[in-house]
VOPAGU-2260 file (C-alpha; in pm, 1 decimal, decimal comma):
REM VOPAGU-2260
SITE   aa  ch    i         X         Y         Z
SITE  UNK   A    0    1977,3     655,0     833,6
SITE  UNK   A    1    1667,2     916,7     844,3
SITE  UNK   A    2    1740,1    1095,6     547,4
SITE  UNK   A    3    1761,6     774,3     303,1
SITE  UNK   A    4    1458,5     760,6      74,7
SITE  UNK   A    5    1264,3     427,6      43,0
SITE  UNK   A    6    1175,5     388,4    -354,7
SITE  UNK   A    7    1019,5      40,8    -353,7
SITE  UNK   A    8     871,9    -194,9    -154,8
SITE  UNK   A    9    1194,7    -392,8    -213,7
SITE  UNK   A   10    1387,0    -122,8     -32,7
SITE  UNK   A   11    1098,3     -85,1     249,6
SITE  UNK   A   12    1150,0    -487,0     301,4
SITE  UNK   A   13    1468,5    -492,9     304,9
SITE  UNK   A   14    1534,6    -221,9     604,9
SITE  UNK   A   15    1660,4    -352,0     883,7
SITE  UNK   A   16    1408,3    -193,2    1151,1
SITE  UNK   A   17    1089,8    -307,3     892,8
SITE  UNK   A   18    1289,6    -664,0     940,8
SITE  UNK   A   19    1278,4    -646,9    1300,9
SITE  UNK   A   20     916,6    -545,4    1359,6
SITE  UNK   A   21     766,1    -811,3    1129,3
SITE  UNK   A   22     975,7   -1051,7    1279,4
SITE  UNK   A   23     859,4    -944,5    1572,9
SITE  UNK   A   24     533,4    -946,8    1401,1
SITE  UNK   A   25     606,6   -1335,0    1267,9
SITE  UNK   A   26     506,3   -1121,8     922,7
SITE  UNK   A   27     691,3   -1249,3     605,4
SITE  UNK   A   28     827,3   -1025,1     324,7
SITE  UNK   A   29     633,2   -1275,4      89,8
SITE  UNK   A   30     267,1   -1182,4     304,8
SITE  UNK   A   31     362,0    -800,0     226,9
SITE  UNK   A   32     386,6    -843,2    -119,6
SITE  UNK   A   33      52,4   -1074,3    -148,2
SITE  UNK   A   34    -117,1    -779,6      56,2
SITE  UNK   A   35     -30,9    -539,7    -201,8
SITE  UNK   A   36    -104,3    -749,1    -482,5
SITE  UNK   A   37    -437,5    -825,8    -410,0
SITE  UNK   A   38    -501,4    -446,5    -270,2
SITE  UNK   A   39    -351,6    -355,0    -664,3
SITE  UNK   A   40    -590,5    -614,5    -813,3
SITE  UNK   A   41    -907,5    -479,4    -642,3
SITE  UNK   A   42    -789,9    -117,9    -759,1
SITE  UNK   A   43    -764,1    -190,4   -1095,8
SITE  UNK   A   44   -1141,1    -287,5   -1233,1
SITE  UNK   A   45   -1287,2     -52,0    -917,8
SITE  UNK   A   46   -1524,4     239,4    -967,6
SITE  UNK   A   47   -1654,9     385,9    -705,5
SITE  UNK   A   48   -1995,0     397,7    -564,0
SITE  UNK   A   49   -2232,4     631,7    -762,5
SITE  UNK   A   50   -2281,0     910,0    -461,6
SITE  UNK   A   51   -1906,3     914,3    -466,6
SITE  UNK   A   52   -1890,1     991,1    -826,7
SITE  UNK   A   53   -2158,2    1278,3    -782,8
SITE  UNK   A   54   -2010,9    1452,0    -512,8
SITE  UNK   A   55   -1714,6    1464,6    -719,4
SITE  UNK   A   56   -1854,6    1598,3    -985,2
SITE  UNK   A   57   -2102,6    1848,3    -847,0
SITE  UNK   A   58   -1803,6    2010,6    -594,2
SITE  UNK   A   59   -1676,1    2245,2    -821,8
SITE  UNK   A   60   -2051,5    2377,7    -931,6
């Protein structure tokens, strides 16, 4: 249904059109969550590149 809200990945796995396309796909539920995990894991120690940081800083100036 269009207006049910997906709140987790859980719920994003477990809808039945996601289902279809990554079988479709050959994709498994347990590739989806190793994506995320390692995307997560990168994230967490990351700081971005010092330009990055400047520009940041020096938009509001």
């Amino acid at each position: 249904m269009m207006t049910e809200r997906i709140r987790t990945l859980d719920d994003l796995l477990s809808d039945p059109m996601v289902q279809l396309v990554m079988t479709r796909d050959s994709v498994r539920p347990e590739d989806v969550r190793l994506l995320f995990k390692r995307a997560r894991d990168r994230s967490v120690n990351f700081t971005p590149p010092a330009h990055v940081i400047d520009a940041c800083c020096t938009a509001g100036a």
